[in-house]
N, C-alpha and C positions, 0 to 999 in steps of 0.2 A: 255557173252558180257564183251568188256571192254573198259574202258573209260580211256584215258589218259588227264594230265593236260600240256601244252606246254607252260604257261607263254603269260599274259596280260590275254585275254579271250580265248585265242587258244585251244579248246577240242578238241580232235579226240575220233571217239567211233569207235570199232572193232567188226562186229558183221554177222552173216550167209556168212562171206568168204568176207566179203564188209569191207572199209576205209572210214568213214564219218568224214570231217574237219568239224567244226564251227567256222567261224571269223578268217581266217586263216590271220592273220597279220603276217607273218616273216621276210621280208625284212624291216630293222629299229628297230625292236621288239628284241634287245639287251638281254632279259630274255627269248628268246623262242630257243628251243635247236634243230628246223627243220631246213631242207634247202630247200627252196622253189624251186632250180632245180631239187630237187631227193624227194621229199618226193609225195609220191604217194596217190590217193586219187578216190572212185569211186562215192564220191559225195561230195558238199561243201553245208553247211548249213549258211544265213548270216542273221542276226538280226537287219539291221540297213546299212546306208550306209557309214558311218563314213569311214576315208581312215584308220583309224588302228582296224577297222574290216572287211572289205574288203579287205583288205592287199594286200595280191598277189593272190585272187582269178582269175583274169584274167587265168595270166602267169599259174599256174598250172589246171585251167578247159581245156586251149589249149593244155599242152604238153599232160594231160590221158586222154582227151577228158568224161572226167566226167561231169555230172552234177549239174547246179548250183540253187537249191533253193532258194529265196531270196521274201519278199515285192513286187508287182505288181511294182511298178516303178521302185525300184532300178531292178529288176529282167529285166522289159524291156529297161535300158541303160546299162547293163552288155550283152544284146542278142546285142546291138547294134555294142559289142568288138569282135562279132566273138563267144560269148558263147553261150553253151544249156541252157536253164534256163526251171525252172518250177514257175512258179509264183506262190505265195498264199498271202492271206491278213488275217489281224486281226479274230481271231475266226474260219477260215477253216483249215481244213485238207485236209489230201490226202497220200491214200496207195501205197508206193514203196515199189521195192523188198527188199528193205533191211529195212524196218521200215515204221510207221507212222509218217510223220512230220502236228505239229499241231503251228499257228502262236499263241501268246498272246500276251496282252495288258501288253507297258512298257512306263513308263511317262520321253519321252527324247527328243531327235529332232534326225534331218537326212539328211544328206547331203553329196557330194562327191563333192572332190575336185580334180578336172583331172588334167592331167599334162601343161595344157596351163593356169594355174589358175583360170580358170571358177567354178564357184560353183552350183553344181546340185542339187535342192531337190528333194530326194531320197524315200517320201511316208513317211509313221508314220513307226517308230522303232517299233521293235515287240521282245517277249522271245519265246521262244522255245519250245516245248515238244517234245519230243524225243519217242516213242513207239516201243518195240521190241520184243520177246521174254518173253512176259508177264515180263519186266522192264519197267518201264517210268523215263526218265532225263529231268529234267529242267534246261535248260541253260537261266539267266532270262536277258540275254543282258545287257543292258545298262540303268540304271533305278535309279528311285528316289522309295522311300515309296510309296505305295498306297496300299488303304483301299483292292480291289478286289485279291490281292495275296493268301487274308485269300480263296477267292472260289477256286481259283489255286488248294490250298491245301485242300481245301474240298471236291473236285471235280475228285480226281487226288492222287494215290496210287505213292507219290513221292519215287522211290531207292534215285538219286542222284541230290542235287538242285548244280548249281555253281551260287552263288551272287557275286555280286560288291562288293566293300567294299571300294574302292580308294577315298571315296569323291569327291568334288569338279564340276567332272563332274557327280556322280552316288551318290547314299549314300553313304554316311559314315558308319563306325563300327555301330554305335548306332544304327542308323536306319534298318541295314544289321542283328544286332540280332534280332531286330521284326520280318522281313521280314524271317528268320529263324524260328520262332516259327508260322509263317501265313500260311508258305508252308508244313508245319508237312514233313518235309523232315528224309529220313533214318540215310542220312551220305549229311553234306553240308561242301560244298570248297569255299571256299574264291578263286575270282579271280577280275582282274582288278584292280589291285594297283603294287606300286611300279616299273613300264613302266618309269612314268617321275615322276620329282620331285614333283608336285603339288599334286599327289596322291600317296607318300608317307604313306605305314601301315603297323605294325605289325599283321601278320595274326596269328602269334599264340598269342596274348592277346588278338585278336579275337575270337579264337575257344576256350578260356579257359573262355568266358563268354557265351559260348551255352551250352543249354543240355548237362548232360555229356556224351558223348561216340560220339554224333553225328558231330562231328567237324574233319573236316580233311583237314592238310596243305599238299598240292601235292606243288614239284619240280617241275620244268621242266623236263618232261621226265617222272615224276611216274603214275602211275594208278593203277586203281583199276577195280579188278576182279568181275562180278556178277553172281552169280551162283543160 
């Protein structure tokens, strides 16, 4: 398996001959090194409805005709664009061919903003688990602290957490190192900062205040191998 990091929350994981996006925001996403008309994908995972996590899920579910996982609501206004969607909510799963996707609890909001300016709420924000290959990822969306991360991590043999760390809209560093040591994560990536100015962080005086060895700054474009 391999998980790449694409810049804002954009992860791709590569795994049984399958392309799985999460949050695939590229178009606007200035630190993301995809192109939303070629980058291919046989399933999109979304955590929220936010328009710079839902990105260009549309546009790329229609051109590979992939599948789009997402929150029961956001899921059913995304089927309404012409997409396949598979719905889940807070605390379910559900076995695909290429992995287990499991929704969690993430303390944020949720809405989508279409192109006529209308604002849709899009269901509660959710993080991610990821299942494969006897690896499990935690992609934790869009989140503030909170106390049940510690079960996440109790509950749950984490390889790879990605936290926020941008403040402002998500935690901050400070918070983001608790949140680090809640999810007894293998190897954790700072993502969700420095997109816009307001979220603004240095991720490596981030990882030099974690555990040591567990901390890891992805580029855009780098990843990492799990064997």
């Amino acid at each position: 398996m391999k998980v790449t990091y694409h810049g804002h929350a954009v992860v791709k994981i590569e795994v049984k001959g399958k392309r799985i996006l999460i949050d695939p925001f590229i178009t606007g996403n200035e630190l993301c090194d995809l192109d939303a008309s070629t980058v291919e994908a046989d399933a999109i995972l979304l955590s929220h409805g936010h328009n710079d996590h839902v990105g260009d899920t549309v546009t790329i579910a229609k051109r590979t005709d992939c599948l789009v996982v997402a929150p029961v609501e956001l899921s059913d206004f995304l089927s309404t664009k012409g997409v396949k969607t598979h719905p889940l909510n807070l605390g379910g799963s559900f076995d695909f061919d290429f992995g287990t996707v499991k929704l969690t609890k993430a303390f944020h909001s949720s809405s989508y903003t279409d192109e006529d300016g209308s604002v849709l709420y899009t269901g509660m924000p959710a993080g991610i688990l990821f299942y494969a290959e006897g690896k499990t990822i935690y992609h934790a969306g869009d989140t503030g602290l909170f106390s049940d991360l510690k079960l996440i991590g109790e509950r749950n043999n984490i390889d790879v957490a990605f936290l926020p760390i941008g403040d402002n809209f998500t935690m901050g560093p400070d918070d983001a190192v608790v949140a680090a040591e809640w999810v007894q994560a293998k190897q954790v990536v700072p993502i969700h900062y420095n997109t816009f100015p307001v979220i603004k962080q240095d991720p490596h005086a981030f990882v030099e205040r974690l555990e040591k060895g567990i901390g890891k700054v992805l580029r855009p474009g780098e990843g990492l191998v799990l064997e």
